[in-house]
VMD Tcl script that builds the backbone (N, CA, C; Angstrom):
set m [mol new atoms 471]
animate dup $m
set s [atomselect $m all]
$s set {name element resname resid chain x y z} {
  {N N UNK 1 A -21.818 0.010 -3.617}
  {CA C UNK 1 A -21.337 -0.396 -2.305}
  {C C UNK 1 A -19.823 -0.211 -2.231}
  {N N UNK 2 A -19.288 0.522 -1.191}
  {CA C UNK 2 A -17.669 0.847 -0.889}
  {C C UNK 2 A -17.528 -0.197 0.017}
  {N N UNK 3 A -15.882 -1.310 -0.077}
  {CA C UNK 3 A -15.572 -1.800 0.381}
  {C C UNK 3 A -14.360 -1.194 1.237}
  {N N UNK 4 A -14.596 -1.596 2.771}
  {CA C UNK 4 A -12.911 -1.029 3.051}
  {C C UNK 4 A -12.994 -2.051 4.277}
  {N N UNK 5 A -11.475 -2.285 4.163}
  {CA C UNK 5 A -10.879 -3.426 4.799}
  {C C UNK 5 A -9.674 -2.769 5.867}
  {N N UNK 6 A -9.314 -2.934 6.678}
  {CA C UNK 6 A -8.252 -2.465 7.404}
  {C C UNK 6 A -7.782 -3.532 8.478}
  {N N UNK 7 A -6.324 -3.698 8.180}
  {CA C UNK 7 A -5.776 -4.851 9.250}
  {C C UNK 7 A -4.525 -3.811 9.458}
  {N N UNK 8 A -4.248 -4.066 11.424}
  {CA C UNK 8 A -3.105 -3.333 12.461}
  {C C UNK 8 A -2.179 -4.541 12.954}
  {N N UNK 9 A -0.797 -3.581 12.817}
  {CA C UNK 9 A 0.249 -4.790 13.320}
  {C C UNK 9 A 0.979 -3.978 14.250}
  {N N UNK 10 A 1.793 -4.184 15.058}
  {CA C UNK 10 A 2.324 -3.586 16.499}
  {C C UNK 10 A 4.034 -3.924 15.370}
  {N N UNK 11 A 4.712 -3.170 15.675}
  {CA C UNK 11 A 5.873 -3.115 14.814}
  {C C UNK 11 A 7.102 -2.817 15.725}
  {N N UNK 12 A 8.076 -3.289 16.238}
  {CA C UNK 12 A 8.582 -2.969 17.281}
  {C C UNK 12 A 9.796 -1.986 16.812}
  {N N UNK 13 A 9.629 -1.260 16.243}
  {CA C UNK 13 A 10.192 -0.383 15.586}
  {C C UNK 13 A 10.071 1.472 15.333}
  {N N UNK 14 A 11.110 2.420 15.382}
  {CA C UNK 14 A 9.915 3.828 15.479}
  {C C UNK 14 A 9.331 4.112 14.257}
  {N N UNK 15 A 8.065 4.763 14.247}
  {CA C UNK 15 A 7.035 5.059 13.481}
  {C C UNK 15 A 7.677 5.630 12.376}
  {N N UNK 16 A 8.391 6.577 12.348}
  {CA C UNK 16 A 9.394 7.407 11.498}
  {C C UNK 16 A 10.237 6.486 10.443}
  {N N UNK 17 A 10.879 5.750 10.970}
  {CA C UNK 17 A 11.472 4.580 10.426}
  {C C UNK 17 A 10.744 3.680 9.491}
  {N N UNK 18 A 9.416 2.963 9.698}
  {CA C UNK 18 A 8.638 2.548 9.018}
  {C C UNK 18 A 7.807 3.272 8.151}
  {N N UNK 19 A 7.487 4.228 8.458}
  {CA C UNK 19 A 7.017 5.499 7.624}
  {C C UNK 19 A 7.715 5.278 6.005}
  {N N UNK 20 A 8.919 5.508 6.662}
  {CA C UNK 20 A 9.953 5.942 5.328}
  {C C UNK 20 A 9.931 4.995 4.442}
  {N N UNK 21 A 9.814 3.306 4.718}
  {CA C UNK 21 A 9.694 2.008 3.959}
  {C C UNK 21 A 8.810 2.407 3.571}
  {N N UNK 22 A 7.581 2.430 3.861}
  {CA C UNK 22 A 6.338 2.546 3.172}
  {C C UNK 22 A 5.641 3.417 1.934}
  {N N UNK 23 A 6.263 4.814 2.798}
  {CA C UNK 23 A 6.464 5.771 1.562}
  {C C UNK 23 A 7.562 5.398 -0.093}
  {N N UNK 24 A 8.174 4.380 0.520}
  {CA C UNK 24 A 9.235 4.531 -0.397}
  {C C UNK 24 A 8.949 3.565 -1.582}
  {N N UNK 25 A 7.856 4.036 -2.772}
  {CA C UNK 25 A 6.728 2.876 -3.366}
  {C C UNK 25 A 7.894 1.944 -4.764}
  {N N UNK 26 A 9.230 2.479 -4.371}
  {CA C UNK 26 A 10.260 1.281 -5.053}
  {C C UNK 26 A 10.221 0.130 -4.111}
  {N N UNK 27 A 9.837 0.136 -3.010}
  {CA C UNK 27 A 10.433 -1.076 -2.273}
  {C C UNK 27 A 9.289 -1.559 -1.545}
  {N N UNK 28 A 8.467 -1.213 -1.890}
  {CA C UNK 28 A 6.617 -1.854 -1.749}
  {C C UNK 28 A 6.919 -3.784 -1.905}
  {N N UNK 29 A 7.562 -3.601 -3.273}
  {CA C UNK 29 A 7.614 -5.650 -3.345}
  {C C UNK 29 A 8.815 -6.008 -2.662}
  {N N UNK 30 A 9.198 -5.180 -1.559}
  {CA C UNK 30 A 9.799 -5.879 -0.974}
  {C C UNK 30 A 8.789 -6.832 0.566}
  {N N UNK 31 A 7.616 -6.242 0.311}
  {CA C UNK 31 A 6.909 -6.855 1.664}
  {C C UNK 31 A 5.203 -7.116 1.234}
  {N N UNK 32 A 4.903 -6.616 -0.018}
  {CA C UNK 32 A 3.913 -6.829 -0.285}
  {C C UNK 32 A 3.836 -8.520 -1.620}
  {N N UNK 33 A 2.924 -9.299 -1.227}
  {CA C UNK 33 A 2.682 -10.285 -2.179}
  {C C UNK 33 A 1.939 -9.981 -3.391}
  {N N UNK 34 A 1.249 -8.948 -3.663}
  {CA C UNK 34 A 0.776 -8.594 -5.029}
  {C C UNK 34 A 1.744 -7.480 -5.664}
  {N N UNK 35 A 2.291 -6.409 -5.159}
  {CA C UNK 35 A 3.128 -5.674 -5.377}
  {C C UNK 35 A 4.201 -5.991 -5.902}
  {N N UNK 36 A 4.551 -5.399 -7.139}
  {CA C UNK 36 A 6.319 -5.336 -7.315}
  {C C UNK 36 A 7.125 -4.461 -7.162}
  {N N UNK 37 A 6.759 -3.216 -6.779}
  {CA C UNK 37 A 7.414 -2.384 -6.751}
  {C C UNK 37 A 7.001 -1.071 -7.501}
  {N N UNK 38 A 6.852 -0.028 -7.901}
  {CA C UNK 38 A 6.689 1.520 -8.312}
  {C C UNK 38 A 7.788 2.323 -8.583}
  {N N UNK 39 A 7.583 3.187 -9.278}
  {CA C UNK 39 A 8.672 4.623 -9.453}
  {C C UNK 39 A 7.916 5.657 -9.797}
  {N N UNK 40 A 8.046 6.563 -9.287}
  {CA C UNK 40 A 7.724 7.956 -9.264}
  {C C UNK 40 A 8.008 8.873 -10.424}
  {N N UNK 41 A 7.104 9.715 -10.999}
  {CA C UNK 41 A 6.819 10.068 -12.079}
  {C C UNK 41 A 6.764 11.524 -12.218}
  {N N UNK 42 A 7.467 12.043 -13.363}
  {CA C UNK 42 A 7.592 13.648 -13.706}
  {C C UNK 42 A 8.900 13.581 -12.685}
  {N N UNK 43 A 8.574 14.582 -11.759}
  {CA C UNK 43 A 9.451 15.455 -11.403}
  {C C UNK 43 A 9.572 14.948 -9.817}
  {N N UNK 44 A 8.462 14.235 -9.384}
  {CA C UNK 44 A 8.692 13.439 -7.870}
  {C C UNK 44 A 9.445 12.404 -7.838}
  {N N UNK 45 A 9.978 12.723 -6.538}
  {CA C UNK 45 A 10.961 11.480 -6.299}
  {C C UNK 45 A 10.981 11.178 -4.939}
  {N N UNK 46 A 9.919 11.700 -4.096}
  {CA C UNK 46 A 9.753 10.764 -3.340}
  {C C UNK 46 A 8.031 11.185 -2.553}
  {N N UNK 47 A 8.067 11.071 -1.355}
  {CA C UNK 47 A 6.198 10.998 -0.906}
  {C C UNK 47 A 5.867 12.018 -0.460}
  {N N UNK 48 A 5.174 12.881 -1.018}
  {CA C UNK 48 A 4.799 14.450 -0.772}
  {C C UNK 48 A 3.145 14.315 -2.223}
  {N N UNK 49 A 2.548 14.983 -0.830}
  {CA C UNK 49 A 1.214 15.304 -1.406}
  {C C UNK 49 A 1.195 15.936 -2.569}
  {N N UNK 50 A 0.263 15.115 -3.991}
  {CA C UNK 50 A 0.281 15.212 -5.616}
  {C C UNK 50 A 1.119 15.057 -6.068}
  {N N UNK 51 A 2.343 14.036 -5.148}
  {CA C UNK 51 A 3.257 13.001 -6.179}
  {C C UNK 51 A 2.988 12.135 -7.105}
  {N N UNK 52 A 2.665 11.809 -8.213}
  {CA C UNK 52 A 2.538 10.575 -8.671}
  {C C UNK 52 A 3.397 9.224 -8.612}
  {N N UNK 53 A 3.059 8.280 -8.740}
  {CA C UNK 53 A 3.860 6.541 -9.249}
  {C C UNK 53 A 3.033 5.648 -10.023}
  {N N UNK 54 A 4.165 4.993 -10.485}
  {CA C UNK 54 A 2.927 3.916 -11.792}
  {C C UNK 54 A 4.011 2.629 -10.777}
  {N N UNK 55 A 3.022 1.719 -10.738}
  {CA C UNK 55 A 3.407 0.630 -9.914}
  {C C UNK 55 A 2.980 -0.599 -10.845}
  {N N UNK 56 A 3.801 -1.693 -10.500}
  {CA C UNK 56 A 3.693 -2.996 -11.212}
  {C C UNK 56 A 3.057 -4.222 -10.119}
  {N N UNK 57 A 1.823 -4.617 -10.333}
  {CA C UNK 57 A 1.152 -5.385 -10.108}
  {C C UNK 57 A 0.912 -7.056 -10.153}
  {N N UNK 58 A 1.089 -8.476 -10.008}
  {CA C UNK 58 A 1.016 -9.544 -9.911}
  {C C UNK 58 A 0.322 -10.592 -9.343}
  {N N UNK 59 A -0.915 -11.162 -9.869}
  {CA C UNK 59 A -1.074 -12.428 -9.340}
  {C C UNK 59 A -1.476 -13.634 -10.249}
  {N N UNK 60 A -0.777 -14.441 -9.319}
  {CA C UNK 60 A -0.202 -15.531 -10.316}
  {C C UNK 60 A -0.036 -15.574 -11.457}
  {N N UNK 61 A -0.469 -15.774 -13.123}
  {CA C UNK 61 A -0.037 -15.571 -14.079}
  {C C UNK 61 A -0.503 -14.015 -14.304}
  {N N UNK 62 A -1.103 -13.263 -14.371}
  {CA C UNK 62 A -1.919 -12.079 -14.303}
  {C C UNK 62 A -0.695 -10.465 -13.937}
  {N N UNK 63 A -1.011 -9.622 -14.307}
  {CA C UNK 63 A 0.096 -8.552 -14.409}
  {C C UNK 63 A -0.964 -7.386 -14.780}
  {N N UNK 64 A -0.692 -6.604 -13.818}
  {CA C UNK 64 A -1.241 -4.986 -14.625}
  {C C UNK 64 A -0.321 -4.104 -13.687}
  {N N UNK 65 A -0.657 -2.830 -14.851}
  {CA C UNK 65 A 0.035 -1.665 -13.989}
  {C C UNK 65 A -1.147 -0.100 -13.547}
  {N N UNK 66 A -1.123 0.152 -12.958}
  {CA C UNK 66 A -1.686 1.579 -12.191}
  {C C UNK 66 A -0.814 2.947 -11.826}
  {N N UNK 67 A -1.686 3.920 -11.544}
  {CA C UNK 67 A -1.030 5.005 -11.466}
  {C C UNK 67 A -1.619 5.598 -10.023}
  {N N UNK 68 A -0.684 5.967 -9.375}
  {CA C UNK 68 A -1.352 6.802 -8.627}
  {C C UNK 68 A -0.846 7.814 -7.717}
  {N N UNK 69 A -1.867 8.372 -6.833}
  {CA C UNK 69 A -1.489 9.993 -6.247}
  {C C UNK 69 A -1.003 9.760 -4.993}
  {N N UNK 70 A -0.608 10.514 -4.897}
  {CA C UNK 70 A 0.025 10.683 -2.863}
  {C C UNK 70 A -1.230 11.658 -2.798}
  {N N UNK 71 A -2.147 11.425 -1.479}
  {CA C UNK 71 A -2.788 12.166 -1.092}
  {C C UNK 71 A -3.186 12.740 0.885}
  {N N UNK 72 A -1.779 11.788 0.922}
  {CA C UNK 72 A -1.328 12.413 2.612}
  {C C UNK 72 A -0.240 11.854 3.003}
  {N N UNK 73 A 0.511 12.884 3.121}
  {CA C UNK 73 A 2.584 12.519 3.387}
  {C C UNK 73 A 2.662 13.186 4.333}
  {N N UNK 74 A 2.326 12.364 5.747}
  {CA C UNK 74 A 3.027 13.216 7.403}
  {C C UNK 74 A 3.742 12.127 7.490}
  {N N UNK 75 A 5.037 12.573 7.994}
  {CA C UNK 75 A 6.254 11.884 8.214}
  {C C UNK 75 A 5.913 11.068 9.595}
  {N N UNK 76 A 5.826 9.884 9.573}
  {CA C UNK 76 A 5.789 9.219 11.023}
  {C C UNK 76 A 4.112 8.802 11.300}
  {N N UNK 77 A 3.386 9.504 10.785}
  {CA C UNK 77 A 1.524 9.348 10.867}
  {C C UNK 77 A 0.941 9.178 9.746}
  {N N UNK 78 A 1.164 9.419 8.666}
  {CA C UNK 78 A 0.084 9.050 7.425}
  {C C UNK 78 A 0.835 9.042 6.266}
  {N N UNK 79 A 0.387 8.087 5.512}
  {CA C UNK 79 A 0.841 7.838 4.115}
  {C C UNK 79 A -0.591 7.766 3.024}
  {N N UNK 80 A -1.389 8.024 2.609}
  {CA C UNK 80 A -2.122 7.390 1.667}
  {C C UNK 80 A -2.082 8.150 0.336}
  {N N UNK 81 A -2.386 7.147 -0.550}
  {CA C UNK 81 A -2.403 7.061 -1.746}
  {C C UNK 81 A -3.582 6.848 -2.648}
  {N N UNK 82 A -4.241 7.287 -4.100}
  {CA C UNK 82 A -5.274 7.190 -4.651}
  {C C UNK 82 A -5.139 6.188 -5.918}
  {N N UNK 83 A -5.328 4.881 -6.165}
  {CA C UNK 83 A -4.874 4.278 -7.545}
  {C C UNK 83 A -6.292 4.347 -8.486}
  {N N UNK 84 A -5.294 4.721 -9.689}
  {CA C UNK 84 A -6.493 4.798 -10.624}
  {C C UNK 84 A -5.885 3.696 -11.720}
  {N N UNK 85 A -7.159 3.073 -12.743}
  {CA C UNK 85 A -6.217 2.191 -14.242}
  {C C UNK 85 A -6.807 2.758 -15.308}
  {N N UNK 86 A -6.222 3.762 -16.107}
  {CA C UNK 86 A -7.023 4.489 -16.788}
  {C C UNK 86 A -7.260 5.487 -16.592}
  {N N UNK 87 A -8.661 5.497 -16.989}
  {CA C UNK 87 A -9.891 6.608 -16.469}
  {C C UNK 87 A -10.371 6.084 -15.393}
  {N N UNK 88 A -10.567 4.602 -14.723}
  {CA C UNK 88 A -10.922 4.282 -13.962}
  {C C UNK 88 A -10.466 4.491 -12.469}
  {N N UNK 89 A -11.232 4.841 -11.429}
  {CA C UNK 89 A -10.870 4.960 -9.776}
  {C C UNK 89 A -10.711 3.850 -9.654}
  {N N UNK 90 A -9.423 2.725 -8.867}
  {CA C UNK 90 A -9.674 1.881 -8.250}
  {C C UNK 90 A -9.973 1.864 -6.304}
  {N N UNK 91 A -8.719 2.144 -5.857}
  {CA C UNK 91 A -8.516 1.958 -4.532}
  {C C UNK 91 A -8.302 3.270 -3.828}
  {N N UNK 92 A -8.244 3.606 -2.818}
  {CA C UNK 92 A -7.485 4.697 -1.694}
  {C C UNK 92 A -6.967 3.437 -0.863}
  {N N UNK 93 A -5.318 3.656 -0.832}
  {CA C UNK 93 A -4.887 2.781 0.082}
  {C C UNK 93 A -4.043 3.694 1.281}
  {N N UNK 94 A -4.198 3.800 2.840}
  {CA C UNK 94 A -3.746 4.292 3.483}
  {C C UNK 94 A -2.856 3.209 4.847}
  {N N UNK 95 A -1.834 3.989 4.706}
  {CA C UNK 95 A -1.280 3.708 6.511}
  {C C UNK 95 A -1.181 4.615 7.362}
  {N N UNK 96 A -1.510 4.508 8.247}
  {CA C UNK 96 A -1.696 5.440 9.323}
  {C C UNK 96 A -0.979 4.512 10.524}
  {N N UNK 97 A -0.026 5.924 11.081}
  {CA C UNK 97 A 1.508 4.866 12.613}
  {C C UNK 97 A 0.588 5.793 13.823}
  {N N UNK 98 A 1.075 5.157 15.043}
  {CA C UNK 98 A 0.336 6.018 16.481}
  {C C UNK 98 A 1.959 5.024 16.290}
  {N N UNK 99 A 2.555 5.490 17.478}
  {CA C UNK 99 A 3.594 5.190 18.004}
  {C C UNK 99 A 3.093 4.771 19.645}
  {N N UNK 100 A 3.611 3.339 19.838}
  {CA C UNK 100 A 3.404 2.539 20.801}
  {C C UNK 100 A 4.745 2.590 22.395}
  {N N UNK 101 A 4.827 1.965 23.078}
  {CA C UNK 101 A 5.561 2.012 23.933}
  {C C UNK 101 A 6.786 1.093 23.579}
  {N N UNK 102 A 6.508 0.513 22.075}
  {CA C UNK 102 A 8.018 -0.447 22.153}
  {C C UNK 102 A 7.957 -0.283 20.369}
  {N N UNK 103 A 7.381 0.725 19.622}
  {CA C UNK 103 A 7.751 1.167 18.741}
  {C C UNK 103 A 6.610 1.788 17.888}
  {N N UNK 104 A 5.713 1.114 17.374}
  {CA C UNK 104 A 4.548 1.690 16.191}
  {C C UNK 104 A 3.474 0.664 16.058}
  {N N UNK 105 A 2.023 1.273 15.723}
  {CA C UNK 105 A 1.282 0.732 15.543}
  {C C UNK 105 A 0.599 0.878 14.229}
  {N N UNK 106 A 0.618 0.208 13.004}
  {CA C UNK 106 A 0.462 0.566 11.842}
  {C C UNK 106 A -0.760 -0.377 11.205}
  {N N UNK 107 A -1.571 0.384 10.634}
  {CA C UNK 107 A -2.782 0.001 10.180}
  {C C UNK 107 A -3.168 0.308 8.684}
  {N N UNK 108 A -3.164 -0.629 8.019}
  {CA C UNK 108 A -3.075 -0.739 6.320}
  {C C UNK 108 A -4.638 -0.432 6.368}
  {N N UNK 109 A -4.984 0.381 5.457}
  {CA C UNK 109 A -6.654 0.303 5.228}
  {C C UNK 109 A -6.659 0.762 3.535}
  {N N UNK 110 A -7.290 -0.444 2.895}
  {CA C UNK 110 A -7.954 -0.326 1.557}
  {C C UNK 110 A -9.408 -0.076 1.750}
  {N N UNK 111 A -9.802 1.132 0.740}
  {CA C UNK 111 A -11.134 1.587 0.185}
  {C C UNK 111 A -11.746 1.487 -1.534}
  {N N UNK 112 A -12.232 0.520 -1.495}
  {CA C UNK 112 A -12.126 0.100 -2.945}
  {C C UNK 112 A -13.173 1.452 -3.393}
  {N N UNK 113 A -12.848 1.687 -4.130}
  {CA C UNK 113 A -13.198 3.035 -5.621}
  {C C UNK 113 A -14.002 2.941 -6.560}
  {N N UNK 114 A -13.992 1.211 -6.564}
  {CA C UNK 114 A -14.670 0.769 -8.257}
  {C C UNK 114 A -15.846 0.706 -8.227}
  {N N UNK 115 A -15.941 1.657 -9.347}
  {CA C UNK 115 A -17.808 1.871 -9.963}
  {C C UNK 115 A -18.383 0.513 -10.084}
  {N N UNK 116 A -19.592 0.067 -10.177}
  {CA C UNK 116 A -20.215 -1.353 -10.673}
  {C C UNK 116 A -19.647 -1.822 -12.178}
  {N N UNK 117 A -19.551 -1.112 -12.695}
  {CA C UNK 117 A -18.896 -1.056 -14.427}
  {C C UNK 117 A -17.567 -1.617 -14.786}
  {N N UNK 118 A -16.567 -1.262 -13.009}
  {CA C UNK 118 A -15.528 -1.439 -13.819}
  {C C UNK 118 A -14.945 -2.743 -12.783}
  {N N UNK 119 A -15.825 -3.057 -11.720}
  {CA C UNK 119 A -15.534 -4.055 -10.765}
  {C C UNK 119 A -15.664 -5.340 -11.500}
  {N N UNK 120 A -16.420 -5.670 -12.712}
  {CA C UNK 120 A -16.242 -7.296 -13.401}
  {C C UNK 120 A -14.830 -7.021 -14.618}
  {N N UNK 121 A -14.798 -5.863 -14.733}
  {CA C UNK 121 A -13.198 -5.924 -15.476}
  {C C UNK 121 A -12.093 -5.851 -15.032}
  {N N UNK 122 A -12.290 -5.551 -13.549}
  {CA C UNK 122 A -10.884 -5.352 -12.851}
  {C C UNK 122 A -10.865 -6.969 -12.409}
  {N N UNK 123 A -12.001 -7.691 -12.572}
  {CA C UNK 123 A -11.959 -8.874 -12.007}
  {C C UNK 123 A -11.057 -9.815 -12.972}
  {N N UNK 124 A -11.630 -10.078 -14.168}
  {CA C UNK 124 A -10.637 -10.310 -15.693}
  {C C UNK 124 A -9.484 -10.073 -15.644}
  {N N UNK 125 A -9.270 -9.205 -14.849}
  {CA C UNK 125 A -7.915 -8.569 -15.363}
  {C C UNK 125 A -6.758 -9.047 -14.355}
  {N N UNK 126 A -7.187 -8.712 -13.031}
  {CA C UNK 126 A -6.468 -9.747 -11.718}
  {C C UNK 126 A -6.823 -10.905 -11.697}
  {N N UNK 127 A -7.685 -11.527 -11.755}
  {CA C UNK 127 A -8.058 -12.912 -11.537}
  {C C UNK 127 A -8.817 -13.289 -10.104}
  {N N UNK 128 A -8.804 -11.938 -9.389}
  {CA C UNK 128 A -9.428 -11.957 -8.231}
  {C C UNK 128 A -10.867 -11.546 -8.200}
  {N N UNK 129 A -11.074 -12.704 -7.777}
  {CA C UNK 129 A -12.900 -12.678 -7.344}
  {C C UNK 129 A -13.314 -11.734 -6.199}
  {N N UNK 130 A -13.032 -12.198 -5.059}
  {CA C UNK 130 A -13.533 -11.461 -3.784}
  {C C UNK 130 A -12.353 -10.619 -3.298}
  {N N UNK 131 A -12.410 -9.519 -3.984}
  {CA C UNK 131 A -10.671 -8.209 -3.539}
  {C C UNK 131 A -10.957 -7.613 -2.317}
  {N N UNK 132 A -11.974 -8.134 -1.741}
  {CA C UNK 132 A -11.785 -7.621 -0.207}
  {C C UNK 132 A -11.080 -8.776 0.586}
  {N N UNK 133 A -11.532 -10.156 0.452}
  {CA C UNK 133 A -11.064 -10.992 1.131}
  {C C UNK 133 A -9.810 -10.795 0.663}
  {N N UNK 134 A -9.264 -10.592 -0.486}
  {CA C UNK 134 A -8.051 -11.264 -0.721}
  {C C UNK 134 A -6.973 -9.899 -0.202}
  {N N UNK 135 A -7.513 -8.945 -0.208}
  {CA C UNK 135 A -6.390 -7.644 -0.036}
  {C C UNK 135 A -6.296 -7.713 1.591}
  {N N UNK 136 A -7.329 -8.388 2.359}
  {CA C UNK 136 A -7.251 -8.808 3.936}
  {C C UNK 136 A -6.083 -9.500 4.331}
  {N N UNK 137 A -6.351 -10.706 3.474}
  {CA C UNK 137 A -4.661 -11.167 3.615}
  {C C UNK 137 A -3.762 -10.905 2.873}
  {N N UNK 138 A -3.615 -9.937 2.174}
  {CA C UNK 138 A -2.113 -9.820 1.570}
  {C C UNK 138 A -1.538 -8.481 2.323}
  {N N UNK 139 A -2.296 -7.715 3.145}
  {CA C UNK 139 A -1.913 -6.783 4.072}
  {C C UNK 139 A -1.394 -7.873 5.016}
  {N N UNK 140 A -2.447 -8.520 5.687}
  {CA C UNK 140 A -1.796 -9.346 7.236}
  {C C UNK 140 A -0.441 -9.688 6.313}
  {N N UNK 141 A -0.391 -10.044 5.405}
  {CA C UNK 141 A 1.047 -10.385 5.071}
  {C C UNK 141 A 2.215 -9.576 4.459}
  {N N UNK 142 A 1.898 -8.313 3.848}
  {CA C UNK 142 A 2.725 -7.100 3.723}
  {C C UNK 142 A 3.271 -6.973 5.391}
  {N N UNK 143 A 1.896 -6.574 6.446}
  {CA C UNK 143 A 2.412 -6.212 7.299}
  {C C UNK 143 A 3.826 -6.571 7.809}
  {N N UNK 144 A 3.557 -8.255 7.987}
  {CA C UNK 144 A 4.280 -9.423 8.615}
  {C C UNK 144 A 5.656 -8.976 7.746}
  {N N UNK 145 A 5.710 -9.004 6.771}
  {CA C UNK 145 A 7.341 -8.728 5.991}
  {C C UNK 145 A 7.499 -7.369 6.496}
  {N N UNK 146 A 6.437 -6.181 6.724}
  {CA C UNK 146 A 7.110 -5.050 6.827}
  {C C UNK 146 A 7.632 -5.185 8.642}
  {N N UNK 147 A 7.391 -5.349 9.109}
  {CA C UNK 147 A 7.785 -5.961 10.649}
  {C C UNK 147 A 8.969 -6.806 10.445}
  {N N UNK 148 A 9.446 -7.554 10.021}
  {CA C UNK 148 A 10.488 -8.215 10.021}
  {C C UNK 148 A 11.428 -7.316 9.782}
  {N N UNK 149 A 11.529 -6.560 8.170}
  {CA C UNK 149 A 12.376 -5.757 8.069}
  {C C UNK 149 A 12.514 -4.806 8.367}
  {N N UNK 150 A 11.889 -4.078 9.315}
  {CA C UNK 150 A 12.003 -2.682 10.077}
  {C C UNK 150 A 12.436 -3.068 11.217}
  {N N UNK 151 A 12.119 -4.139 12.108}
  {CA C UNK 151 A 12.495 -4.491 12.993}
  {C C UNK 151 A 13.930 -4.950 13.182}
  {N N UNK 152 A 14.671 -5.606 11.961}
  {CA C UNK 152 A 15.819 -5.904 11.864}
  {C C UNK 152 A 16.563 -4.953 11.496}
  {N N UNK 153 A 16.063 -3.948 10.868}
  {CA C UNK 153 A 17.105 -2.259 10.851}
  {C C UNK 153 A 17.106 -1.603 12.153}
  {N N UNK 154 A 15.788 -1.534 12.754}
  {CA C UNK 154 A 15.519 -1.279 13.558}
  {C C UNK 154 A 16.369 -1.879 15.145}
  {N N UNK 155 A 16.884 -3.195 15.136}
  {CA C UNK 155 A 17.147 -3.971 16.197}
  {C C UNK 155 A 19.360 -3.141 15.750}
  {N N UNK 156 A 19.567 -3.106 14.433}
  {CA C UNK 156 A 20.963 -2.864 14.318}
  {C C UNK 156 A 21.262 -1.274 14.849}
  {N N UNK 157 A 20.120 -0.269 14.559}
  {CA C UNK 157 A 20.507 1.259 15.329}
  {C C UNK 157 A 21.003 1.339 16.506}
}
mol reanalyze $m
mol bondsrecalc $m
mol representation Tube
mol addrep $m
């Protein structure tokens, strides 16, 4: 069974602008609550399709790290990404902007990846039981930080 979850926030900010935060997977913990942040790997250095990043992960006492692909970089319309831990598939996480009449409309969507095999070890390992409920709200709440701070760069242009 594939899980996918997707929550939209109205961002009063242009699409382009938020784009660029998002893509930019050093500054992910700046708005995400499980996220700490990423850096880009080999020879990428920033969001272009078959970039890699290994990103640092957190909840509550609990810590892992992942790797993963850029697998759609349009500037202003799509960002998504493929995380794997291991050998293991975990997630496809995408944002996708439509640009609104008072700035962007941005929609986080997780597609969980995990085989039956590796869904009670990824569980061990985060501490999270139900990763659909819980990635529901930690988007509504990425979003909410990524809106604040786009909006406040956004409000100084």
């Amino acid at each position: 069974m594939t899980d996918t979850v997707a929550v939209s926030r109205e961002i009063a900010a242009p699409a382009e602008l938020v784009w660029g935060m998002v893509s930019d997977v050093t500054r992910m913990g700046e708005w995400s609550p499980e996220n700490e942040g990423g850096s880009w790997m080999g020879e990428s250095k920033s969001a272009e399709r078959g970039a890699k990043f290994k990103a640092a992960n957190r909840y509550g006492k609990r810590s892992w790290k992942t790797v993963s692909t850029v697998v759609a970089a349009e500037p202003g319309r799509l960002f998504s990404f493929r995380v794997s831990a291991g050998p293991f598939k975990v997630a496809e996480w995408s944002y996708d902007f439509e640009p609104t009449a008072t700035g962007c409309r941005v929609t986080e969507s997780w597609t969980d990846l995990r085989n039956g095999l590796f869904r009670p070890i990824a569980q061990m390992a985060t501490g999270v039981k139900d990763r659909a409920a819980h990635n529901r709200k930690g988007m509504e709440q990425t979003l909410e930080n990524l809106a604040q701070a786009a909006e406040s760069v956004a409000d100084t242009s």
